[in-house]
Backbone as a ProteinNet text record, in pm:
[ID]
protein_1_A
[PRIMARY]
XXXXXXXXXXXXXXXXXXXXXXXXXXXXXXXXXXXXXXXXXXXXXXXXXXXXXXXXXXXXXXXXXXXXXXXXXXXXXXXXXXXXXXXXXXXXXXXXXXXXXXXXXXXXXXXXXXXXXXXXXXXXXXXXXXXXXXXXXXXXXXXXXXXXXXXXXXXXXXXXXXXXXXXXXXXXXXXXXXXXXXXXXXX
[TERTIARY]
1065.7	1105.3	1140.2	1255.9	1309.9	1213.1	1109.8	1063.1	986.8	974.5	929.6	816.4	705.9	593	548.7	496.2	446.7	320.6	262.9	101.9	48.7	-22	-71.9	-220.2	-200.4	-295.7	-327.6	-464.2	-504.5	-389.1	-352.1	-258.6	-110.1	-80.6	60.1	134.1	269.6	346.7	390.2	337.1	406.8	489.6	587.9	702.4	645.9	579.8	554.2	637.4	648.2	740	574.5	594.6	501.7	435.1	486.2	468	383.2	387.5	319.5	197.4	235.1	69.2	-22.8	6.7	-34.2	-137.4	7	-65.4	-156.3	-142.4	-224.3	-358.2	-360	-493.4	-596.7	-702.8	-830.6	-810.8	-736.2	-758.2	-718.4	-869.7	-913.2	-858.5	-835.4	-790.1	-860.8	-870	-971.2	-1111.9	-1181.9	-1354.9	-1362.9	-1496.9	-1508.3	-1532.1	-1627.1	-1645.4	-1496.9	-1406	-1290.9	-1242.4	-1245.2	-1213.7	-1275.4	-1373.9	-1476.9	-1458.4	-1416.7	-1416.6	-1231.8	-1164.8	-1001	-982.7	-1137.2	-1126.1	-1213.1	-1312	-1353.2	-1271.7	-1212.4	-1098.6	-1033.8	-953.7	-885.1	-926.7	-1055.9	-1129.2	-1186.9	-1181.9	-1219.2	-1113.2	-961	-828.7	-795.8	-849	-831.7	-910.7	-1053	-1106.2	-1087.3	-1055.2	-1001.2	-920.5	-754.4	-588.4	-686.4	-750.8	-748	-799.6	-949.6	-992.7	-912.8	-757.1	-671.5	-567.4	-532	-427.9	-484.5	-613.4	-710.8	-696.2	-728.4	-703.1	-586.4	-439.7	-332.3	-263.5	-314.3	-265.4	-343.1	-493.2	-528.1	-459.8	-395.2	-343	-206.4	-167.6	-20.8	-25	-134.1	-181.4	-186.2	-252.7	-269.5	-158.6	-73	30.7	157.4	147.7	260.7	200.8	74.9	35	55.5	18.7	105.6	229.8	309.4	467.2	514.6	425	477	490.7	328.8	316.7	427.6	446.8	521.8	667.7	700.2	833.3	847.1	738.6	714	682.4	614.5	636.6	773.7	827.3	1001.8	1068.9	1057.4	1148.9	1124.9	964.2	942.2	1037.7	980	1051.3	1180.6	1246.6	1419.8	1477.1	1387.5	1395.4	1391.4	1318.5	1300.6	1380.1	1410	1573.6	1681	1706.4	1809.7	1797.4	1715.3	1711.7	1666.8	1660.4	1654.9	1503.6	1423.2	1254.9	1104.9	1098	916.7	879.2	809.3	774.7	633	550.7	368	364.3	264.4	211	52.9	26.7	-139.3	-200.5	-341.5	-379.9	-545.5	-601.7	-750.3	-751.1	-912.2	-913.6	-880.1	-811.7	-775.2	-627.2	-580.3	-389.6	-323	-214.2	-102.9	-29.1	49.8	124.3	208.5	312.3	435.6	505.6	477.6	557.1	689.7	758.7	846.9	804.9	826.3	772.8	885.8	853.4	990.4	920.4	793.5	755.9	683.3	747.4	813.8	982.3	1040.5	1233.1	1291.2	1371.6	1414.7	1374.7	1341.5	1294.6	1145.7	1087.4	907	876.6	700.4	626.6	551.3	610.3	537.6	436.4	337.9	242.1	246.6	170.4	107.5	27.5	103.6	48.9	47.9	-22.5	-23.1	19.5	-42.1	-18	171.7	231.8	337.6	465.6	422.8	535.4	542.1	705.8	744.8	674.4	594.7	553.4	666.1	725.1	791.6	750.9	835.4	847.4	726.9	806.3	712.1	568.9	490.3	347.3	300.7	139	75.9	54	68.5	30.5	-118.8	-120.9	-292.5	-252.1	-363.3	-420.2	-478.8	-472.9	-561.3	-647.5	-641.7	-761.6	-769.1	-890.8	-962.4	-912.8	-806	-747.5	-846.4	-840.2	-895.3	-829.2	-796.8	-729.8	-776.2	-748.2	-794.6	-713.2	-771.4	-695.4	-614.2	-564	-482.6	-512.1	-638.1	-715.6	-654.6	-628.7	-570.6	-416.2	-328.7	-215	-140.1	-26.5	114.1	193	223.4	360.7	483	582.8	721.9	808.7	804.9	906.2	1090.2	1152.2	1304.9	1321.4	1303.7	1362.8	1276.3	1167.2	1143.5	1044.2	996.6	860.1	740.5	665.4	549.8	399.8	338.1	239.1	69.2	-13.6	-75.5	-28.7	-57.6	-87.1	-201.1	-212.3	-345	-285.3	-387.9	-355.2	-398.9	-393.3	-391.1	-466.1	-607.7	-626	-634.2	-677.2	-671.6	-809.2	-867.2	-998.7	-1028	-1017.8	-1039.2	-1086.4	-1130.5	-1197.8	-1096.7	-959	-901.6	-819.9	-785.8	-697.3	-551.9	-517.9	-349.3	-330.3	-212.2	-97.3	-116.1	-78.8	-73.3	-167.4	-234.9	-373	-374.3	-216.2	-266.5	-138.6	-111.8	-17.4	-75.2	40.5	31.7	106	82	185.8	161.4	273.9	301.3	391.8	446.6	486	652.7	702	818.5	837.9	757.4	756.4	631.5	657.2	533.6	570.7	444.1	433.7	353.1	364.7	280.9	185.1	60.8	-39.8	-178.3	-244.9	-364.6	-425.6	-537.4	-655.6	-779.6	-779.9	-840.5	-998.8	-1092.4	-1241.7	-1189.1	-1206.6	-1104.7	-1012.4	-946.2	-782.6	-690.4	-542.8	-422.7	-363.9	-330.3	-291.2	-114.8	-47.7	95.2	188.8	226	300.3	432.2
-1317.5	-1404.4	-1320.2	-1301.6	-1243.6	-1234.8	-1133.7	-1097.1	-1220.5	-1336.7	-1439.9	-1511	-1560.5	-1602.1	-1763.8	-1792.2	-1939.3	-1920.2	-1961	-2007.7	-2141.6	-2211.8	-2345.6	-2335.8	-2388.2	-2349.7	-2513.6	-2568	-2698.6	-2764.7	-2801.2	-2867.8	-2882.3	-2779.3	-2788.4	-2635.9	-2677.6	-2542.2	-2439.2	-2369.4	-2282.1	-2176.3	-2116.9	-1993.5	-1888.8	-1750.2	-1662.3	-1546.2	-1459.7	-1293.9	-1256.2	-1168.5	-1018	-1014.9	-944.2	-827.8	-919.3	-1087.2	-1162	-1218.3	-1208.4	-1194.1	-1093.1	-960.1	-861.9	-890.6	-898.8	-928.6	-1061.8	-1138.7	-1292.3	-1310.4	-1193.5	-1178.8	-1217.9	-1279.5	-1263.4	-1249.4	-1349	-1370.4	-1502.1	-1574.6	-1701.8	-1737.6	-1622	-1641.2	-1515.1	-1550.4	-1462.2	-1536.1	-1462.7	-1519.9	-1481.5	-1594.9	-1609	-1475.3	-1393.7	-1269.6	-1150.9	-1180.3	-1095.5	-1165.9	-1275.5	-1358.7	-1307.9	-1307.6	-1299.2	-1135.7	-1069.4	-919.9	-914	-973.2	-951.4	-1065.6	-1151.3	-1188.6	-1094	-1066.3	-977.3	-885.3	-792.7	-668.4	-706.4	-875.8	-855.2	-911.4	-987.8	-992.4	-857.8	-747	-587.6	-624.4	-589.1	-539.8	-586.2	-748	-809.7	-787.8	-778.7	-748.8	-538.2	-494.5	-337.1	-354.3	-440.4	-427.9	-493.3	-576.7	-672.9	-593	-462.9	-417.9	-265.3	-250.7	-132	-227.9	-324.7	-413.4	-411.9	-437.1	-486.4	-332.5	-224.3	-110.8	-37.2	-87.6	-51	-151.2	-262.6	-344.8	-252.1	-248.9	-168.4	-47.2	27.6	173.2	138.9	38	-21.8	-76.3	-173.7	-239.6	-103.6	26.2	111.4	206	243.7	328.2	190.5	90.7	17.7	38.7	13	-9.3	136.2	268.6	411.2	426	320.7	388.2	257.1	146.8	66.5	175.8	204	266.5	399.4	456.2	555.7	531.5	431.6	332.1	293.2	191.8	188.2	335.5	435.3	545.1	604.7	644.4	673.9	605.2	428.5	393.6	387.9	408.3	404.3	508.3	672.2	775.6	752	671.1	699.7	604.9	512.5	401.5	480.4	589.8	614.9	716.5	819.5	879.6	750.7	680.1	550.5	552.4	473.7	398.8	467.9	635.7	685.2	710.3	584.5	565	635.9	605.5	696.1	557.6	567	478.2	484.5	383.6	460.2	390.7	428.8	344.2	378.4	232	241.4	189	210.6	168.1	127.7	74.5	36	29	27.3	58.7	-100.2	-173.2	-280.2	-354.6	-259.5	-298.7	-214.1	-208.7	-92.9	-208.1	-117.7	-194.5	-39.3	-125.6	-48.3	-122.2	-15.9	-56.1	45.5	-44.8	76.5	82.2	173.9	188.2	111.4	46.5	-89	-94.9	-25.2	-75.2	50.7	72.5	18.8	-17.6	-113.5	-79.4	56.6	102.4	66.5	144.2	247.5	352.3	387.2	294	316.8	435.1	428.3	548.4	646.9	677.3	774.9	742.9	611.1	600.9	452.4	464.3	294.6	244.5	86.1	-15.9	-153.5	-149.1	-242.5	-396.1	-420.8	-527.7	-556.5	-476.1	-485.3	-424.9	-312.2	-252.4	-342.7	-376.5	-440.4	-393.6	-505.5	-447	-540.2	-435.4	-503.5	-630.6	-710	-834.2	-833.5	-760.4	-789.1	-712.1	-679.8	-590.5	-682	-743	-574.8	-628.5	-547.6	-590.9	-529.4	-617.6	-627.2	-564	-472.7	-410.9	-450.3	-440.9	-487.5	-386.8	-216	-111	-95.4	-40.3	45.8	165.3	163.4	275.3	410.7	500.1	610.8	676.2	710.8	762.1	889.9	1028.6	1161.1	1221	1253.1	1344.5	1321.2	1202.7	1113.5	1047.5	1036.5	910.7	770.7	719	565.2	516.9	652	650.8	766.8	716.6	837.8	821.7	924	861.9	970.3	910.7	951.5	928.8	1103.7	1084.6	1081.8	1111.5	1128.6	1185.5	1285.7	1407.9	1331.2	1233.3	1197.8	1357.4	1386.9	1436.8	1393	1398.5	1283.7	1385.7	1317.8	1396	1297.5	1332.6	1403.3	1447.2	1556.9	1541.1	1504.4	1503.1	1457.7	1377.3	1331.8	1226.7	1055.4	992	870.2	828.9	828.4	799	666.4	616.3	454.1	473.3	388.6	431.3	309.6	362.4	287.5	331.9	287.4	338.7	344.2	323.8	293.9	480.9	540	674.9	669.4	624.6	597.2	740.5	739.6	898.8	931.3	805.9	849.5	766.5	777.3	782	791	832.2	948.8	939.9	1006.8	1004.4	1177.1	1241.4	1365.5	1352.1	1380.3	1397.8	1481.5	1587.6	1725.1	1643.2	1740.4	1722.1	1686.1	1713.2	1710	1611.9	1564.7	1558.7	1468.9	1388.5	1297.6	1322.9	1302.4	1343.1	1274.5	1166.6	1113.7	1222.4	1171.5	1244.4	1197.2	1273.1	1241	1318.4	1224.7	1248.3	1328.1	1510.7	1596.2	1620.4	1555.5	1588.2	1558.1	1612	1545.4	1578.8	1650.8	1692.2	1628.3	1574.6	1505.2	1628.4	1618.4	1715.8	1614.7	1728.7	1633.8	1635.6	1556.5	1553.5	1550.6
6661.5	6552.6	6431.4	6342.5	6283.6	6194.8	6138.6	6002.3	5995.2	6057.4	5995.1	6059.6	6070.5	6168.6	6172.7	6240.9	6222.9	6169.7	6072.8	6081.3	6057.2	6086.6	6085.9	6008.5	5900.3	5854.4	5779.9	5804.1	5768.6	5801.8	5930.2	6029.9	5957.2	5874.1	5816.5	5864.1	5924	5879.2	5780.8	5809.4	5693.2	5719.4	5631.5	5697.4	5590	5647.9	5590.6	5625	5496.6	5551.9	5577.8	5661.5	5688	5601.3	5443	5343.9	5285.3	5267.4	5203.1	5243.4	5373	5462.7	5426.1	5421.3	5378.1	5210.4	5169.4	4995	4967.3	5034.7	5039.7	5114.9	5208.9	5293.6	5263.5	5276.3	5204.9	5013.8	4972.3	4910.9	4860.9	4751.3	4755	4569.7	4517.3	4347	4298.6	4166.8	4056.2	4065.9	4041.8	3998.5	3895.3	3847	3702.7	3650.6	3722.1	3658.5	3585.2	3752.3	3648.4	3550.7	3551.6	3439	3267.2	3271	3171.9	3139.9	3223.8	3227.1	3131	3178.4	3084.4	2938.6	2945.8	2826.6	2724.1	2794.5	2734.3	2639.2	2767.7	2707	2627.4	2609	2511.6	2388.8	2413.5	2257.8	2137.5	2264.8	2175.9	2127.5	2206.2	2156.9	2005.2	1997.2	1888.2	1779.1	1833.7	1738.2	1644	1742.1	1689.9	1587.8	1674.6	1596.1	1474.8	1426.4	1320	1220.4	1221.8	1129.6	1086.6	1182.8	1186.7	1039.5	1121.3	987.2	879	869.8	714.1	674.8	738.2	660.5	640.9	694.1	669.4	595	534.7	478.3	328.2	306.3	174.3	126.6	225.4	195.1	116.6	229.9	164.9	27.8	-17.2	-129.5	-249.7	-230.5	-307.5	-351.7	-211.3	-222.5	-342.5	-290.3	-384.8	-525.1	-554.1	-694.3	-746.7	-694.3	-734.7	-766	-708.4	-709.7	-787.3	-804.3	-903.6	-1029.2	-1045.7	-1211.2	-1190.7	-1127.9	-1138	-1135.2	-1082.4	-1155.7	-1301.8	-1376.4	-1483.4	-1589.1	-1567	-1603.4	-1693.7	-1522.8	-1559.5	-1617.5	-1611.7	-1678.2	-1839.8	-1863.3	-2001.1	-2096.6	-2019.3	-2046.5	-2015.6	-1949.2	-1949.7	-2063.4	-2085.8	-2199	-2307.5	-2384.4	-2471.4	-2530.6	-2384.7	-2432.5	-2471	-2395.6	-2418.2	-2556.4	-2604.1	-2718.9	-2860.6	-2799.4	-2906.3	-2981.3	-2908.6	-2965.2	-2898.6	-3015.4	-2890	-2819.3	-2720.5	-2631.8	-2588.4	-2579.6	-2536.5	-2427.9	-2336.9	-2172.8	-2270.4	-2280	-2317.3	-2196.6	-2150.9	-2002.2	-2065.8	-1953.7	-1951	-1769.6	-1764.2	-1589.9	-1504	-1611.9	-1504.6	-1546.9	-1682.1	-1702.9	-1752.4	-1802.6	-1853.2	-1914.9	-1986.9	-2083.3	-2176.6	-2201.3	-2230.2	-2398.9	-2467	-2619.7	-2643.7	-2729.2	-2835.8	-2915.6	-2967	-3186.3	-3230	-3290.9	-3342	-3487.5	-3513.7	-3667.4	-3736.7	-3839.3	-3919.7	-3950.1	-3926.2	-3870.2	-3938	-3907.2	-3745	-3640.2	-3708.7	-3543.5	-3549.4	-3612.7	-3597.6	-3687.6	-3710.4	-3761.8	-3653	-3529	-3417.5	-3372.4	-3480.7	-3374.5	-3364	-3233.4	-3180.9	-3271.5	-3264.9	-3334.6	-3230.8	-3165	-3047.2	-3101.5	-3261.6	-3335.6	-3334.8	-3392.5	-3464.4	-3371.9	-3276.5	-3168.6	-3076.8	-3043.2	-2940.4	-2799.2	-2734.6	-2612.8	-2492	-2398.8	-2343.4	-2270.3	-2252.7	-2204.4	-2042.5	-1947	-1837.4	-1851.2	-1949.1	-1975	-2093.9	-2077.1	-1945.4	-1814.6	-1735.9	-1590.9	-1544.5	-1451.5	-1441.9	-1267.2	-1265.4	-1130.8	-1041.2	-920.7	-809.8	-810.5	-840.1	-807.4	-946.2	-951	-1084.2	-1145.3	-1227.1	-1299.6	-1385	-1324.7	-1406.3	-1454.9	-1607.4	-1652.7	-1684.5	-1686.8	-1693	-1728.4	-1813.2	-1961.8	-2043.8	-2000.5	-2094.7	-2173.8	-2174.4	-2256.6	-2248.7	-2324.8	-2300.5	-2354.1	-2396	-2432.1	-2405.1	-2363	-2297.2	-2380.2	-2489.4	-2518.3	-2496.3	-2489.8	-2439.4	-2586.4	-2576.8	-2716.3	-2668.9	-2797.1	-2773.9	-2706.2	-2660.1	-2555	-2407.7	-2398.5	-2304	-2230.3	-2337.5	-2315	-2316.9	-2208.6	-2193.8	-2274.4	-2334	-2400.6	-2381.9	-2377.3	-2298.7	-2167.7	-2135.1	-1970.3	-1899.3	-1762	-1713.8	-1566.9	-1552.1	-1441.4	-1401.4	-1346.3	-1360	-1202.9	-1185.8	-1009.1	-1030.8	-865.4	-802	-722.1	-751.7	-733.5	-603.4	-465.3	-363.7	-258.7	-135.5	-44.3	59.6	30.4	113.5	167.9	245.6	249.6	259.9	131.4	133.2	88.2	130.1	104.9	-31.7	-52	-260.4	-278.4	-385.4	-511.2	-603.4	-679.4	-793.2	-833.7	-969.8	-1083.4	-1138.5	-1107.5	-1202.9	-1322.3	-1448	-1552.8	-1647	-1604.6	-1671.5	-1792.7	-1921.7	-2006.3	-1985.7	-1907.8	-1828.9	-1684.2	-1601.6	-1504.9	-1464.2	-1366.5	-1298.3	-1186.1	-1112	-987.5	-896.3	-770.6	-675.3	-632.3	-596.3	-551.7	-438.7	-366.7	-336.1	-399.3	-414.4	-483.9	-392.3	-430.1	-360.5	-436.9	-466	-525.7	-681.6	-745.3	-883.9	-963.8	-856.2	-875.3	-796.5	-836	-761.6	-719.1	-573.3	-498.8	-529.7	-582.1	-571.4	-438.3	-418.5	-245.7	-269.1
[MASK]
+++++++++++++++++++++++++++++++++++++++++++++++++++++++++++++++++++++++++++++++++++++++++++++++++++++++++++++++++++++++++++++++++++++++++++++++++++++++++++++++++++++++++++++++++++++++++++

């Protein structure tokens, strides 16, 4: 009979190949045990991926809030060549905020007057991590030439191990960083 067999099995015909006899042999299904054994496995799987996301979702949360401020940064300093004005980033460990010297008119007296200097429109913005400011104390300012004065650095104070952490700022220059014991390693 071509490849093909009779079997009678609980008084019905059936048409089987060979190869499927083979694979169907002695067997009745799954039991509960393997059952319980691949739910098992994939309740780890879930429970692993879920506390991998929660911690690549924080790194992500930290690295954006770095490269926000380091967006806001530059544009302070590119603002302040623009317009000709000194410009300050004043901070606290939970906002930042961005003025021009606008007072006394027209091109200000050099220093901050949080009262009376235009603080831009979108500041201050508020943080999700704990800002440490180091060596900067609590004001940057960016003069005409768009020289940033203090220097120092700016960490993000989290438990999380994102790439960046950190704000370097040389008198010339800012720089992304991780945060190495309590120095920004710049990347």
């Amino acid at each position: 009979m071509n490849n093909t067999e009779y079997r009678i099995q609980d008084k019905k015909t059936t048409i089987m190949h060979p190869a499927s006899c083979i694979l169907y042999r002695g067997s009745r299904g799954i039991t509960l045990i393997e059952l319980i054994i691949v739910i098992s496995v994939i309740g780890i799987l879930v429970v692993a991926l879920g506390f991998e996301y929660r911690n690549w979702m924080g790194r992500y949360r930290v690295e954006s809030q770095v490269k926000e401020m380091y967006i806001d940064l530059m544009n302070a300093r590119a603002r302040a060549m623009q317009r000709n004005r000194i410009h300050f980033v004043t901070g606290t460990n939970s906002t930042y905020a961005v003025y021009e010297d606008t007072s006394p008119a027209p091109d200000g007296d050099e220093a901050l007057d949080t009262g009376d200097d235009l603080r831009l429109p979108e500041f201050p913005k508020t943080v999700q991590f704990t800002l440490d400011w180091t060596g900067t104390g609590d004001t940057i300012t960016c003069n005409r030439d768009g020289i940033l004065n203090p220097s120092g650095s700016i960490f993000i104070d989290s438990t999380y191990d994102a790439d960046y952490d950190c704000l370097v700022i040389s008198n010339i220059k800012i720089h992304m960083g991780k945060k190495n014991g309590s120095n920004c390693d710049v990347k």
